[in-house]
C-alpha positions as CSV (number, residue, x, y, z in Angstrom):
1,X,-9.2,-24.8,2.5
2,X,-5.7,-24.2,4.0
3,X,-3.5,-26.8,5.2
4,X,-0.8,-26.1,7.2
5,X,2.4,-29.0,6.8
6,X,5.1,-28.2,9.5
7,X,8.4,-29.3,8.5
8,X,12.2,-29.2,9.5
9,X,12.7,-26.1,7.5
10,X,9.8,-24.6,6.4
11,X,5.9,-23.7,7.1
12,X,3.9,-24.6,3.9
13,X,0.7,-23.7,3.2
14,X,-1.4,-25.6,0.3
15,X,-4.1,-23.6,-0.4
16,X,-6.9,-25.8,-2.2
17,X,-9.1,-23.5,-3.3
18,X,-12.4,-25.7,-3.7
19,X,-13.2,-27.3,-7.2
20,X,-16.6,-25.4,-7.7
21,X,-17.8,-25.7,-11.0
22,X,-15.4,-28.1,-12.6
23,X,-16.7,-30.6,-15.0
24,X,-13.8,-32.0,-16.7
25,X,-12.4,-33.9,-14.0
26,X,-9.0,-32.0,-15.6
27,X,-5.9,-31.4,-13.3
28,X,-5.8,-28.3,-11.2
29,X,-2.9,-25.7,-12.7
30,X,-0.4,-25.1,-10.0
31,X,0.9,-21.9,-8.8
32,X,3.9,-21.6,-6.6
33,X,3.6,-18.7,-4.3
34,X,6.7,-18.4,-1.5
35,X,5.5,-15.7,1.1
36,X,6.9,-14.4,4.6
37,X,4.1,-15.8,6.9
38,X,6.8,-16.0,9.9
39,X,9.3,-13.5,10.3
40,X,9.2,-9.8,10.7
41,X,7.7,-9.6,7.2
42,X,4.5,-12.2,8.3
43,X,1.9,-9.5,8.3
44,X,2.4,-8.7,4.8
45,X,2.9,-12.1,3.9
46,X,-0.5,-13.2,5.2
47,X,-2.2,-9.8,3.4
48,X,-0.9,-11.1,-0.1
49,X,-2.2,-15.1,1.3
50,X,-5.4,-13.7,2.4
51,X,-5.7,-11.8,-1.5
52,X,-4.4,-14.8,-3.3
53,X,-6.8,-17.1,-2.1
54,X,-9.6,-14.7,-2.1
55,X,-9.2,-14.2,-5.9
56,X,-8.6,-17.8,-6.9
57,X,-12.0,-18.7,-4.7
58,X,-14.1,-16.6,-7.1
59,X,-12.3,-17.5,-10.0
60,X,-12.5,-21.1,-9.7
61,X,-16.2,-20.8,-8.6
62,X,-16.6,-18.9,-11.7
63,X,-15.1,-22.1,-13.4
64,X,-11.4,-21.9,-13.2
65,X,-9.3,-21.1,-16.3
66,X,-10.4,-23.0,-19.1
67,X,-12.3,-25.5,-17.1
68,X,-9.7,-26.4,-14.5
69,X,-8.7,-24.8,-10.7
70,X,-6.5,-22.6,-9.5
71,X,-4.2,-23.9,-6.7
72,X,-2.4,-22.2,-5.1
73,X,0.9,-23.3,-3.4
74,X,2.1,-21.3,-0.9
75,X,4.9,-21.5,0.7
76,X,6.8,-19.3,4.0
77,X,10.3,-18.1,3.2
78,X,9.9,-16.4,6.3
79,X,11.6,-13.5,4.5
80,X,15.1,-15.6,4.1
81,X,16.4,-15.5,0.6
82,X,18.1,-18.9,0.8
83,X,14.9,-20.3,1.9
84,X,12.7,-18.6,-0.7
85,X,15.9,-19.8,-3.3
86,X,14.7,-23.5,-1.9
87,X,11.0,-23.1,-2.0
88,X,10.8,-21.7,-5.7
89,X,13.8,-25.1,-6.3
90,X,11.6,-27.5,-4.9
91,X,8.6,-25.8,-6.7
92,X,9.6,-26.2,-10.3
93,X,11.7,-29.2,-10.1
94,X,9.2,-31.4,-7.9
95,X,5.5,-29.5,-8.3
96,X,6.0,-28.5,-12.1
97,X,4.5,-25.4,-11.3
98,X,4.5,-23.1,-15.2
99,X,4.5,-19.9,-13.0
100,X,6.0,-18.2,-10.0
101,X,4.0,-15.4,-7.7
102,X,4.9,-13.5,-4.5
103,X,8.2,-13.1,-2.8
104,X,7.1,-10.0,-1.7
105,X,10.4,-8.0,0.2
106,X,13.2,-6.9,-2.7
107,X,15.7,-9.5,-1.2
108,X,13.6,-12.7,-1.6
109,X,12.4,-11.4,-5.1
110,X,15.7,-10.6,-6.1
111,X,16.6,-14.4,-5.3
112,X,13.1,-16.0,-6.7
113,X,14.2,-14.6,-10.1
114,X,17.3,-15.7,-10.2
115,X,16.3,-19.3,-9.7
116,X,13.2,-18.3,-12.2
117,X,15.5,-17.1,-15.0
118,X,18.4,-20.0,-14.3
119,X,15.1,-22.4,-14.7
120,X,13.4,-20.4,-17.7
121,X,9.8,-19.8,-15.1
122,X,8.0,-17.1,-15.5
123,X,7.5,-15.3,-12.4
124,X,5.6,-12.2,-11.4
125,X,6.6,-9.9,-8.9
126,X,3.3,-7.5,-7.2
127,X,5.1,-5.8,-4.4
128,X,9.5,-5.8,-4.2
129,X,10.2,-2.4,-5.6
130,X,14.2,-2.1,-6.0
131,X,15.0,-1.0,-9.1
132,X,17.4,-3.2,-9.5
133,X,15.1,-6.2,-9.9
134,X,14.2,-5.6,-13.2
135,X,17.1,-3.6,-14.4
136,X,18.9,-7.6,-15.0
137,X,17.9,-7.9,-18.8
138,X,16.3,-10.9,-17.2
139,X,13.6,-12.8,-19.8
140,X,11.9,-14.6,-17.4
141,X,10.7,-12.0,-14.6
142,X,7.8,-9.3,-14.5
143,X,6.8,-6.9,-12.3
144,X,3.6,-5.0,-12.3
145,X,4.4,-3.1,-9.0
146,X,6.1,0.1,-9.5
147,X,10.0,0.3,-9.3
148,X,11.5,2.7,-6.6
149,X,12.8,5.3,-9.4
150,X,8.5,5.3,-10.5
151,X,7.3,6.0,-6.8
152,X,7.0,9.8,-7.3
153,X,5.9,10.0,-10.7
154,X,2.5,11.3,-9.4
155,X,4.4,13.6,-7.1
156,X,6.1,15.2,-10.4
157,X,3.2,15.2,-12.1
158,X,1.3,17.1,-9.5
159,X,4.3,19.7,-9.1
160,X,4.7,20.3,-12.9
161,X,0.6,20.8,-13.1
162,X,-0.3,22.5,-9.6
163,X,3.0,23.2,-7.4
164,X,5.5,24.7,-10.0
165,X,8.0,24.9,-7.4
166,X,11.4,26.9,-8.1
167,X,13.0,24.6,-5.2
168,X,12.3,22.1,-2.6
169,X,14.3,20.1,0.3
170,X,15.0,16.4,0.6
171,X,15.4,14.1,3.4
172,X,16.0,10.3,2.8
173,X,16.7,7.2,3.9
174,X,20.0,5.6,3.7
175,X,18.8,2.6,2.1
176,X,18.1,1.2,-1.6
177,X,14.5,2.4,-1.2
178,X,16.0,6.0,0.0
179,X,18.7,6.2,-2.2
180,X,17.1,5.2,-5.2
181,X,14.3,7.4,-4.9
182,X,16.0,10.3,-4.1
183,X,18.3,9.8,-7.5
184,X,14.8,10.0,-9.0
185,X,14.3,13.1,-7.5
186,X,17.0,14.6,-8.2
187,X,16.7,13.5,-12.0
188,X,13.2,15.4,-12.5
189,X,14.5,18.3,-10.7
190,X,17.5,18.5,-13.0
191,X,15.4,18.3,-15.8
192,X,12.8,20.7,-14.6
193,X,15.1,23.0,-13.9
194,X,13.8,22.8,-10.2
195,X,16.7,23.8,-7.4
196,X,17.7,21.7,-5.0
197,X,18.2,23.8,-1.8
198,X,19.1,21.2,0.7
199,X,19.6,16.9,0.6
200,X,20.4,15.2,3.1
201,X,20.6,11.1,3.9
202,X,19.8,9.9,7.6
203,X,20.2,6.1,9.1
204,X,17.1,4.4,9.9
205,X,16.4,4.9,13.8
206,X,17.5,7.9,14.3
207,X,15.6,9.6,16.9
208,X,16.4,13.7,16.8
209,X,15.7,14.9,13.0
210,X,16.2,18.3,14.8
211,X,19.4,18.7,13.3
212,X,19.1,18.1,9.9
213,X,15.3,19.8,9.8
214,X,16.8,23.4,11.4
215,X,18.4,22.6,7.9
216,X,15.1,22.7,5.8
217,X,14.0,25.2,7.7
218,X,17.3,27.7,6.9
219,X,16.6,27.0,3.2
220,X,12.9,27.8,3.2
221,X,11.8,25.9,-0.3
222,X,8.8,25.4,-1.6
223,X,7.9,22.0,-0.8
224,X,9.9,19.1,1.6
225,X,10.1,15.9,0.3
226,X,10.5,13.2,2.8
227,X,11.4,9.6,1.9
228,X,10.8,7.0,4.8
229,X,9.5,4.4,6.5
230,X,6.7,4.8,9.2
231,X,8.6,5.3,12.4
232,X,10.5,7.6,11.0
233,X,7.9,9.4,8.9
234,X,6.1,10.2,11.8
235,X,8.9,11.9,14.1
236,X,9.8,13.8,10.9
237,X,6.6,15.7,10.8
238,X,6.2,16.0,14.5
239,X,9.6,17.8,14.7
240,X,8.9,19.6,11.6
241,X,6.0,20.6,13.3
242,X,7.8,21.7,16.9
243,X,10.4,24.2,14.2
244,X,7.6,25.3,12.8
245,X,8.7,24.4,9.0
246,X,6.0,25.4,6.7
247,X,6.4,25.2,3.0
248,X,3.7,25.2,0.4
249,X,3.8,21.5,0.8
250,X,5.0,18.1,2.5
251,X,5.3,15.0,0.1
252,X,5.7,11.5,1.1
253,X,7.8,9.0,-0.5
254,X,4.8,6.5,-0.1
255,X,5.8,3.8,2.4
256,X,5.9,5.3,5.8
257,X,3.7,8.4,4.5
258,X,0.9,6.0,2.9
259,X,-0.1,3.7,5.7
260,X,-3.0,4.2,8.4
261,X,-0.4,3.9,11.1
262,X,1.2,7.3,10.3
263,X,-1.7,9.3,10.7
264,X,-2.9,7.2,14.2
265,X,0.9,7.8,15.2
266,X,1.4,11.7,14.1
267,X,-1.9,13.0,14.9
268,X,-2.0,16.8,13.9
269,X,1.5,16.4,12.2
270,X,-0.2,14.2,9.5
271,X,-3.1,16.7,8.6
272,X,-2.6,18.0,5.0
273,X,0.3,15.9,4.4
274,X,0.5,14.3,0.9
275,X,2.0,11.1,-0.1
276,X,2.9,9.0,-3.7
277,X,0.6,6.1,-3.8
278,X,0.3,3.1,-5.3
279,X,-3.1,2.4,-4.7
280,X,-6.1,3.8,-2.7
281,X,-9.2,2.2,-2.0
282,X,-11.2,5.8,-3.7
283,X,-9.2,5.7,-6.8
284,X,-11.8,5.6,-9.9
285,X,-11.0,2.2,-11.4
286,X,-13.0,-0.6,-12.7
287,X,-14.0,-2.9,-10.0
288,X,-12.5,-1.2,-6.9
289,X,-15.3,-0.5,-4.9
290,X,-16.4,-4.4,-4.9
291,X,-13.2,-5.8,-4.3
292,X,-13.1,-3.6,-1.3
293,X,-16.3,-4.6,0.1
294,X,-15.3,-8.1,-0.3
295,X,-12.2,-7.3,1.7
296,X,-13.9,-5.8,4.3
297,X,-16.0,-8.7,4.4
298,X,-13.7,-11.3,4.8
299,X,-11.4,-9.8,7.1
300,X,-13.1,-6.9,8.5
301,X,-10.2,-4.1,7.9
302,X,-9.5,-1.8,4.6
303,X,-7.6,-3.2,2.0
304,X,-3.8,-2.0,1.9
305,X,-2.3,-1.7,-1.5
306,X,-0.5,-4.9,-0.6
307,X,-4.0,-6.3,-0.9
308,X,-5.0,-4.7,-4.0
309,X,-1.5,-5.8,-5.8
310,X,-2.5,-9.5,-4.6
311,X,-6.0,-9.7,-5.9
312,X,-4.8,-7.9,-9.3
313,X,-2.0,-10.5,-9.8
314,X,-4.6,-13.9,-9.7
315,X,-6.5,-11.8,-12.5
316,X,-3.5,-11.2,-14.0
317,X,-2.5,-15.5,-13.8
318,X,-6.4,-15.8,-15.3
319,X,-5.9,-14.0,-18.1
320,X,-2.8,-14.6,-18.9
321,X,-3.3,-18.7,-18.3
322,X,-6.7,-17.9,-20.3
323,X,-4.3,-16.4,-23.4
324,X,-1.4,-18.7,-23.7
325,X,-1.8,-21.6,-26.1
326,X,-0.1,-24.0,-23.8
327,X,1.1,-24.2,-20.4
328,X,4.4,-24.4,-21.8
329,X,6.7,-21.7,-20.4
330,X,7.4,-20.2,-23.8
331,X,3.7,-19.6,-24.6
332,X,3.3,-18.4,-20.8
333,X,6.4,-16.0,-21.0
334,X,4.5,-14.8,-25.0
335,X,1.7,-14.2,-23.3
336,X,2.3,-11.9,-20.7
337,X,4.5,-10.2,-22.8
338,X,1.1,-9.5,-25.1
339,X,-0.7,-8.4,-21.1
340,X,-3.1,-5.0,-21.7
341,X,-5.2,-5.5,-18.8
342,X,-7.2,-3.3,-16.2
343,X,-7.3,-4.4,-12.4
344,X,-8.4,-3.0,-9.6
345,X,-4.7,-2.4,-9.3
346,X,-4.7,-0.3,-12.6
347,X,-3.3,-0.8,-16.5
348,X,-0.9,-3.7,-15.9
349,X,0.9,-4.0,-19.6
350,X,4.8,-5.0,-19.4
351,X,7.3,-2.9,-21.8
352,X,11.1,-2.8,-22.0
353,X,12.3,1.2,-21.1
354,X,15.5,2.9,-19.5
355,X,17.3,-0.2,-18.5
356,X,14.4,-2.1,-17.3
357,X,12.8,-5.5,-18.8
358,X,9.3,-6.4,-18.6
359,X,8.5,-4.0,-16.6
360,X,4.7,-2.4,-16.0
361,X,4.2,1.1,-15.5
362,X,1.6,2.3,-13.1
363,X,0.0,5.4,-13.7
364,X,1.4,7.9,-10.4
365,X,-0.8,8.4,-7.9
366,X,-0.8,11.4,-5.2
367,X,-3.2,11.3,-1.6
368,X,-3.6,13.6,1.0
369,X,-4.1,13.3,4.4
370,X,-7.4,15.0,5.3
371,X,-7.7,14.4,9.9
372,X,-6.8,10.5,9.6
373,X,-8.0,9.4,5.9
374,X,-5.8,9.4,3.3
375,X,-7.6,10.7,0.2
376,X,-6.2,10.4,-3.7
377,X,-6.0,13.8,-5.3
378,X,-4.1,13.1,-8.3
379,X,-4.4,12.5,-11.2
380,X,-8.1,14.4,-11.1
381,X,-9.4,11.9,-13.2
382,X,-8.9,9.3,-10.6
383,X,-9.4,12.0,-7.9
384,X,-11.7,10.9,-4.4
385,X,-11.3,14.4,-3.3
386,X,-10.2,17.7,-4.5
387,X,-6.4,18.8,-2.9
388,X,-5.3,21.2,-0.5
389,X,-2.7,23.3,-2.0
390,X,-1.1,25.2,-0.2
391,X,-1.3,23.8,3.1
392,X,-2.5,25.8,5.5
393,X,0.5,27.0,8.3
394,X,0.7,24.9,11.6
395,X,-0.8,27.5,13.7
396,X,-4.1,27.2,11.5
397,X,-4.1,24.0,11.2
């Protein structure tokens, strides 16, 4: 059940999942779970709430981890770093929670594991993507959600195998999503030996792209890669569309290229357009197509990768909980350093690499927009439909 407790400061939500199965009459283990659930950021905040408690309900009806309950302690930072700073304070000083969860924006994560490596907690991060997170030598933090340098991988992947480009054209954000991914791009093009014909940076809320897209245009590469959020995304292609751009390929950074609001928004402009992914609901692994029916279910919409990361990362607690020899924070912290697990979200197995600590790598996912569904295409293994490459001209579209 879900009680709400109003106070001066903050919304909290105690999520009691109910004690189905449980003999033992032991204590229920504790998981502290700050989340956005006011704010700008509330709609992802209750996606993440809505998968948390979803995944603990058949766990513990399944008989919890080693006999005793989830619970789940979930808290609204209501996207404030201070107050998310509080929450995870209160959490492990008062609740004696052994592990952190959620967070969910870069800023509140980035200030959850600061308090989680001052107080030696593990924490797991599924969603905040800055690079920077994990790039702190810090022990105590994880992350099994990509970092913004990884968002392309299956982009690169997909242009070594299919699109062999000899140049493209970037446009970005001005932001640390923007900026970071585009230093990613321009990395793999340096070492592919791939030219870059034309970069250039806007500030979110611009509303002419005209300029710097008669810019593309002039250069004429191969393929456009656009990094951006969803407002943005979406008056990108339509202009690209009005100046008639047409290379072999658009590619989405993921965020605004990857959610079902860009293709409602851009209409015709979104048709053949292909996006990085982190998750579809047609990729080919192991236990996606019932979670998604139990999504559906419960809340009658598709699942966002937002959910998917949420659901994986209570499976993730289970078997990690299920693993350590204690609930100590040093058997904890041993054993997710030992994770090899498949989710519905994919491999989850943290490593140390280029800078980063304990950080997962998910396999790189590519979709297409085909009219207004966004399809996976690469890797083919994982494929829900073959791709369009290239993509047909505007006036044949």
């Amino acid at each position: 059940m879900l009680k709400r407790i109003v106070g001066s400061i903050l919304v909290v939500v105690l999520a009691l999942v109910t004690m189905v199965g449980s003999s033992s009459g032991a204590e229920p283990i504790r998981i502290g779970a700050p989340l956005p659930l006011t704010g700008p950021q509330a709609a992802f905040g209750e996606i993440l709430s809505t998968a948390y408690t979803m995944a603990a309900e058949a766990i513990n009806a399944a008989g919890g981890v080693n006999g005793r309950m989830l619970e789940l302690l979930i808290v609204d930072h209501q996207g404030q770093p201070e107050l998310a700073m509080s929450a995870v304070e209160r959490m492990i000083l008062r609740d004696n929670v052994p592990l952190l969860l959620g967070g969910y924006a870069t800023a509140t994560a980035f200030a959850m594991g600061q308090v989680a490596e001052r107080n030696r907690i593990p924490y797991i991060i599924d969603i905040a993507s800055a690079n920077r997170i994990t790039r702190q030598g810090w022990e105590w933090v994880f992350r099994f959600s990509w970092s913004s340098s990884m968002a392309m991988n299956g982009p690169f992947a997909f242009m070594e195998s299919v699109g062999n480009p000899e140049s493209i054209a970037v446009v970005y954000e001005n932001s640390t999503f923007g900026v970071d991914t585009f230093e990613a791009v321009e990395l793999w093009a340096e070492r592919e030996n791939v030219e870059i014909s034309f970069a250039g940076g806007f500030n979110p809320g611009v509303v002419d792209f005209r300029p710097i897209l008669s810019r593309v245009r002039d250069v004429d590469a191969d393929i456009v890669i656009l990094i951006a959020y969803v407002t943005d995304a979406v008056l990108l292609m339509r202009q690209s569309q009005e100046l008639d751009i047409n290379p072999n390929m658009f590619i989405g950074a993921g965020a605004g290229f990857a959610v079902p609001e860009f293709a409602a928004q851009a209409g015709v402009s979104a048709h053949y357009v292909a996006s990085a992914s982190i998750w579809q609901p047609d990729l080919a692994y192991p236990g996606i197509p019932e979670f998604v029916a139990k999504w559906e279910e419960r809340t009658g919409t598709a699942p966002s990768y937002h959910a998917a990361a949420g659901y994986a990362s209570i499976y993730l607690i289970r078997d990690v909980l299920e693993r350590a020899a204690s609930l100590s924070n040093v058997d904890i912290h041993k054993a997710l350093r030992e994770t090899d697990l498949w989710t519905v979200y994919g491999r989850i197995h943290f490593t140390d690499f280029d800078g980063y600590t304990n950080q997962n790598i998910p396999i790189g996912v590519m979709a297409q927009w085909f009219d207004d569904t966004l399809h996976t295409i690469w890797p083919s293994e994982y494929a829900g439909r073959p791709f369009t490459f290239p993509v047909p001209s505007w006036d044949d579209r």
